[in-house]
Structures are given as C-alpha cells and as structure tokens.
C-alpha positions, 0 to 999 in steps of 0.5 A: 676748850672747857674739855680739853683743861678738864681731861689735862687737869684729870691726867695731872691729877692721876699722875700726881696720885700715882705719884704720891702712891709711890713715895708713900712709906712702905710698911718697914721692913720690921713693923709688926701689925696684926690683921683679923678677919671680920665676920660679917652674917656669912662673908669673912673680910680680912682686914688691918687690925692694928699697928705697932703704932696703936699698942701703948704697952704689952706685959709679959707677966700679965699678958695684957695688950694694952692699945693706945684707944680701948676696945669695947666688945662690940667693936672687936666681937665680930673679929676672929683669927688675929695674925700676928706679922713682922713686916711680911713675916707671920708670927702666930695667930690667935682666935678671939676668946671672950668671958661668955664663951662656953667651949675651950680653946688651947692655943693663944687666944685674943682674949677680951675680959668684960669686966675689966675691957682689958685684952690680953694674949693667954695662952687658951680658954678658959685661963684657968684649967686643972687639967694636966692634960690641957695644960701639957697641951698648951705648954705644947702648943706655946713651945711651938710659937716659941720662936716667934714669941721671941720675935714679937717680944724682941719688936716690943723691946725695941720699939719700948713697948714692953711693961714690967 
C-alpha cells in the first residue's frame, strides 16, 4: 500500500511540475538578454549572462552599462563573446576586453575598466587609438551593427533604461 501512494504521489508530483513548466512566463517576445560563453580550462559552456531585468541604466554618451549588482573581474573574466538577443533576435556580440590585455580588438567589446569596476560597451581595444586607420575600421564595423544598435537602443528606451 506504502508503494502504491508513493508511485501515485510521484506521478502527481511530475505531473504537477510539467504543469507549472507550462504556465511559466516565457521570455517576451522582446526581452533583451545576453548570453556569453564561459571558459572554463579547455570546455567553452554557454550560458545566460543577464536580463534586461539586471541592467540599472545604459549611457549612451558614456557607454557604461550599469547592472543592478556589480561585477567584480574575477566573476566576469573567464567570459567571452557576450551576444546580445531581442527576444530570439540576435543583436550583436562582443568579446570581453579588460585593461591588462595587451592586443587590439576593433569591433565591440565588453569592456570592464579595473579602476573604476565599471562595464562599458566601446567600440574596440584599446579605447583610445591615433590610428586613422583603425578608427576608419571601427567606424566600419559600427556602421554594420548599426541597425541593431537601434534595436537595443529602442528596447532601453522603452523599458527607461537609457541615462542621459
């Protein structure tokens, strides 16, 4: 008898999660979300970065992306290649740039400064160059994320998390 409420209670349960698994919100249609790898000795695991729900503010006129809780270099510098999604929509990416890297990156980066433990999202590595060159590159490179700039820009505004 023992068994038989045990195997009923667990068929119960089960069907009581699936339940609940069904019902549960469902990312909306326009949430934006970013997920990186994590890099981790040789195995590269995907996984959810944050939310729109964890951002505080984004500034456009400062590029920081400023989170609910702060990061500290140790949580975030065994991430890479930040994607950037509107609801399924991908946006862009962006490869985590730090201030003791010693090579160039022209195209977005995740850039987190040491000294202020701050996040920005810049536009290569390092922020400054006098290099027409490179700064032809990534004008280049900006212009074709351009649309979807305006995307995550958009999803900001509408949600008030853009700081003037």
């Amino acid at each position: 008898m023992k068994k038989l409420i045990l195997s009923f209670s667990l068929i119960l349960f089960v069907l009581f999660c699936k339940s609940c698994e069904l019902t549960r919100e469902p990312i909306t249609k326009n949430e934006l979300t970013c997920k990186a790898t994590y890099l981790n000795a040789s195995v590269a695991i995907d996984s959810l970065f944050f939310t729109e729900n964890d951002i505080e503010y984004f500034n456009p006129s400062t590029k920081e992306l400023k989170f609910k809780t702060s990061f500290k270099l140790a949580e975030i510098k065994n991430f890479d290649n930040f994607r950037f999604y509107l609801g399924k929509d991908s946006l862009f990416s962006a490869r985590l740039a730090v201030d003791e890297m010693s090579f160039m990156i022209n195209n977005l980066v995740f850039y987190y400064n040491y000294d202020k433990g701050k996040i920005y999202l810049e536009d290569g590595y390092p922020i400054w160059i006098d290099s027409s060159e490179l700064a032809t590159l990534r004008a280049q490179n900006k212009a074709k994320r351009n649309t979807n700039w305006q995307n995550f820009m958009d999803r900001l505004d509408y949600i008030n998390k853009l700081k003037n």
